[in-house]
C-alpha positions as CSV (number, residue, x, y, z in Angstrom):
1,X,-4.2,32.0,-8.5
2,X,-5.0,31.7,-4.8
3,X,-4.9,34.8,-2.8
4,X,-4.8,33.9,1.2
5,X,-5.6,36.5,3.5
6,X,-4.1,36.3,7.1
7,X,-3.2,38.2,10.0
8,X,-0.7,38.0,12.6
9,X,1.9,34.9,12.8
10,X,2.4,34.7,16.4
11,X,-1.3,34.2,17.3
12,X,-3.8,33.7,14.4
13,X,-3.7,29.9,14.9
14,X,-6.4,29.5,12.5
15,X,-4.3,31.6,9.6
16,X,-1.8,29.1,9.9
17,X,-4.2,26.1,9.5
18,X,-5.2,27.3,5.8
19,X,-1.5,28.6,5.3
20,X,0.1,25.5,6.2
21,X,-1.9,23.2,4.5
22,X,-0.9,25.1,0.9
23,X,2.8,25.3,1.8
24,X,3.3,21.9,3.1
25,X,0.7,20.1,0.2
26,X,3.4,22.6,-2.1
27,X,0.1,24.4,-3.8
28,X,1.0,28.0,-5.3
29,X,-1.1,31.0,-3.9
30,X,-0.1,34.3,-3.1
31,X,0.0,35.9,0.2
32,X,-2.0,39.1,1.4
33,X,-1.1,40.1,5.4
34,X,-3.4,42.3,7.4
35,X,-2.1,42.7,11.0
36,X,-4.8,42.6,13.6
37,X,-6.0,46.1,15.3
38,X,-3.7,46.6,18.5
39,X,-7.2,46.5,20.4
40,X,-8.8,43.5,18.4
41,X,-10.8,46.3,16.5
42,X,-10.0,44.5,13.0
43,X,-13.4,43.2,12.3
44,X,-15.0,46.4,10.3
45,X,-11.3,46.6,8.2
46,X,-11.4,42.9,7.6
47,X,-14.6,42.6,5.8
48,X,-13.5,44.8,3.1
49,X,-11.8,40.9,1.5
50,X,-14.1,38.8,4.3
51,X,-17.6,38.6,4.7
52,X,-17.2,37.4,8.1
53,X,-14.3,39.8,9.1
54,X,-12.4,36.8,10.2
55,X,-9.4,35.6,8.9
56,X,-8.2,33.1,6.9
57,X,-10.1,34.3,3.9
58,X,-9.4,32.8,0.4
59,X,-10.0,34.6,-2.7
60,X,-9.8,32.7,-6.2
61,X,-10.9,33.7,-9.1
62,X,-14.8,35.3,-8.4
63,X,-15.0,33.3,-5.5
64,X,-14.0,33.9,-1.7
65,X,-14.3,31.3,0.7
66,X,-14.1,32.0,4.3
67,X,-13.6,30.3,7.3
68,X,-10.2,27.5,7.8
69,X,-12.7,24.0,7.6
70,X,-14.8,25.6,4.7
71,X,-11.1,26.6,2.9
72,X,-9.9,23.2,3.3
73,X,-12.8,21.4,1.9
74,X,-12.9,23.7,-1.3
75,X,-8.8,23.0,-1.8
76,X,-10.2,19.4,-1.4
77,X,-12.1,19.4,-4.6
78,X,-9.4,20.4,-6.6
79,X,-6.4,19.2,-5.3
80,X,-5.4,15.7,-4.3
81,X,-3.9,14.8,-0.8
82,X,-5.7,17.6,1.2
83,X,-7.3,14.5,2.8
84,X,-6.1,10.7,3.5
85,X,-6.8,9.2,0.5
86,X,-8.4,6.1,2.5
87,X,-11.4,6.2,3.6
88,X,-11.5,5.3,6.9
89,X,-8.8,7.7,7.5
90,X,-10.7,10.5,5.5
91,X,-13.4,9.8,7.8
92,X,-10.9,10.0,10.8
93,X,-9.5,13.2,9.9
94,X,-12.9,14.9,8.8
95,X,-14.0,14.3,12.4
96,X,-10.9,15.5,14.2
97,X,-10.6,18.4,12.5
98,X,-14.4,19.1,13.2
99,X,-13.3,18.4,17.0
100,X,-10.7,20.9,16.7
101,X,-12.3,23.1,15.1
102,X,-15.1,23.4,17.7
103,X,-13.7,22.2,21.1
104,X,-11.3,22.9,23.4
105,X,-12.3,25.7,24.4
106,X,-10.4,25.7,28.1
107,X,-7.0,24.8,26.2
108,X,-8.1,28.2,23.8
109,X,-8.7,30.6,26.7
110,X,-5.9,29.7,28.8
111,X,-3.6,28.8,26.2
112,X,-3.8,31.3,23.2
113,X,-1.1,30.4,21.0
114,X,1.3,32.8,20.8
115,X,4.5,31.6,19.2
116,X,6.8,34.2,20.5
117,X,6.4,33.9,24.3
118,X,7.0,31.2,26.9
119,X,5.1,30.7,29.2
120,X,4.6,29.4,32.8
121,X,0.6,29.2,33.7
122,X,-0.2,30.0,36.9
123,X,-2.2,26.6,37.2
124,X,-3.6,23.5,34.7
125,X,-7.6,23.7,35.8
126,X,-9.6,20.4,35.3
127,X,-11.0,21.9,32.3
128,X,-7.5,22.5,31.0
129,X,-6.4,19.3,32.0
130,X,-9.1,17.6,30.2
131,X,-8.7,19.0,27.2
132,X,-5.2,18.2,27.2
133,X,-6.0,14.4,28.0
134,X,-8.0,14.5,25.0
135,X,-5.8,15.4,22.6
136,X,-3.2,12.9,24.0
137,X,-6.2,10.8,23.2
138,X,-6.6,11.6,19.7
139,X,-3.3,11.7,18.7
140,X,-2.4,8.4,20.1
141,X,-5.2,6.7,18.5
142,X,-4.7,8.4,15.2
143,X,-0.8,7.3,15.6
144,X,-1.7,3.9,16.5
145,X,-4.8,3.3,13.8
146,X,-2.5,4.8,10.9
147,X,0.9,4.0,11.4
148,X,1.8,7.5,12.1
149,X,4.7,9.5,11.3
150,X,1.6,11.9,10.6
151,X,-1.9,11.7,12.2
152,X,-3.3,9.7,9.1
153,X,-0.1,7.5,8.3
154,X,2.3,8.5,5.7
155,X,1.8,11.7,4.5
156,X,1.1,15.3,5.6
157,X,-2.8,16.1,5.4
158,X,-5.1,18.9,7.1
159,X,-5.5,16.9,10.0
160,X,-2.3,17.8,10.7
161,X,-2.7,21.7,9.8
162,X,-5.3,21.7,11.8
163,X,-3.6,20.8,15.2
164,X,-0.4,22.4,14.1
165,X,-0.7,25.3,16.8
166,X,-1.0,22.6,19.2
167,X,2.3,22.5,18.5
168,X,3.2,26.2,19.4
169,X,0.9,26.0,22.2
170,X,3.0,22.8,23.8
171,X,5.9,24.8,23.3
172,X,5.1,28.0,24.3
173,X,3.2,26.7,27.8
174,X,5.6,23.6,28.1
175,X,2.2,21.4,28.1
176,X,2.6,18.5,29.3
177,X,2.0,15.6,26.0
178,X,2.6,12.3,26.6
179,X,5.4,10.5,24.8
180,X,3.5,9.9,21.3
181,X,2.0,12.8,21.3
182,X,4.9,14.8,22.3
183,X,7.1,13.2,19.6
184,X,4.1,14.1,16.7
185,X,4.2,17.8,17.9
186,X,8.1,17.9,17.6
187,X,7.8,16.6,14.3
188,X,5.3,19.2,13.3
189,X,7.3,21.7,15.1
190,X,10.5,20.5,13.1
191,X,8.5,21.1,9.5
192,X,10.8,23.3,7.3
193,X,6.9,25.8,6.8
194,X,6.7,25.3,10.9
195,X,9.9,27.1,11.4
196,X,9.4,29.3,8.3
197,X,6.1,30.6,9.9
198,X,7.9,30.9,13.5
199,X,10.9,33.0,12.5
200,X,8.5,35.2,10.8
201,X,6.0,35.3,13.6
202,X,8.8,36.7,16.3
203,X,9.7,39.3,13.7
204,X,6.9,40.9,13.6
205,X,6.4,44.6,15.2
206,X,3.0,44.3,15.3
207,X,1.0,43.9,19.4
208,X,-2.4,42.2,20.2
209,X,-3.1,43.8,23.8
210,X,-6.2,42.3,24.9
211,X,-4.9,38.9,24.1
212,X,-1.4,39.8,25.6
213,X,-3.1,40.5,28.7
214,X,-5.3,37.5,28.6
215,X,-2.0,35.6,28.7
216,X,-0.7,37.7,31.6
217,X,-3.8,36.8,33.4
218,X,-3.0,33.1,32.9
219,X,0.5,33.1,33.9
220,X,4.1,34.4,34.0
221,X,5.8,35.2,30.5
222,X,9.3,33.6,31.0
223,X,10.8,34.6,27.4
224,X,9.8,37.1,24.8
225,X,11.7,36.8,21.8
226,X,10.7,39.8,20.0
């Protein structure tokens, strides 16, 4: 059996990545929660299950794999659909996930995801603005080249976990997605394991200050709904 290690709902976006692509691809694996340290502090606690103190961490069998890209890829090997089964689409997804997983770094410092707050930024920097113009990019071309309802045609794959807290992050900052792209979000947003993993994330008592006050730095929190 799987054993998934995560932390907090309403800002690990990388937890729900891994989490997302077992629930949605309907593989069993059992859960195991570790809130993060009120002052990010978690690292030295978290390396008693991962070697890199990070989370997602996945445990199965003798193994434990760490990291979201490096979890996905071992799910690959043993289960089908983790990835388009084409390959021009595998070799689509592969590199925007690899994107995601190593860029955007103005929409991750301005826009932490946080799926319990809205949020009105106290400006879009060029930076910001870029990123944002790239991921309408992306998504259109991956809509256009596959057929869409999902990034790779058809069916649900990790490209999609992987720029699923996109979809809390439009929501949360009201970012502004063009049509398509806007439309693909909703859909992901509208996911009966989307919503699961949002009701869950605003019920949680648990507080991550330093990111908290990262967002207050970045604008005005409109809603809490905790």
């Amino acid at each position: 059996m799987y054993v998934l290690h995560i932390a907090n709902r309403q800002t690990s976006s990388w937890s729900l990545r891994a989490w997302l692509t077992l629930r949605q691809l309907e593989i069993p694996f059992e859960l195991a929660f570790h809130p993060f340290d009120e002052q990010g502090n978690s690292h030295a606690d978290f390396r008693r299950f991962s070697p890199s103190g990070r989370v997602p961490c996945l445990h199965h069998d003798e193994r434990v794999v760490w990291d979201s890209l490096a979890i996905i890829e071992y799910l690959a090997e043993r289960h089908s659909g983790i990835w388009p089964e084409h390959v021009d689409a595998r070799c689509w997804a592969r590199s925007a996930c690899a994107e995601m997983h190593s860029g955007f770094s103005a929409l991750r410092q301005q826009c932490a995801m946080h799926c319990a707050l809205r949020v009105r930024l106290n400006e879009k920097t060029p930076e910001l603005l870029d990123d944002l113009h790239r991921l309408n990019e992306l998504f259109e071309d991956g809509l256009t080249r596959f057929g869409g309802p999902y990034l790779c045609g058809e069916r649900f794959t990790a490209a999609d976990a992987f720029f699923a807290p996109i979809a809390f992050r439009m929501r949360t900052y009201d970012l502004p997605m063009g049509g398509p792209s806007r439309d693909y979000l909703e859909r992901l947003l509208a996911l009966p394991a989307m919503r699961q993993w949002q009701s869950e994330a605003v019920c949680e008592p648990f507080r991550e200050l330093p990111l908290e006050a990262q967002i207050l730095a970045s604008g005005t929190v409109l809603k809490d709904l905790r």
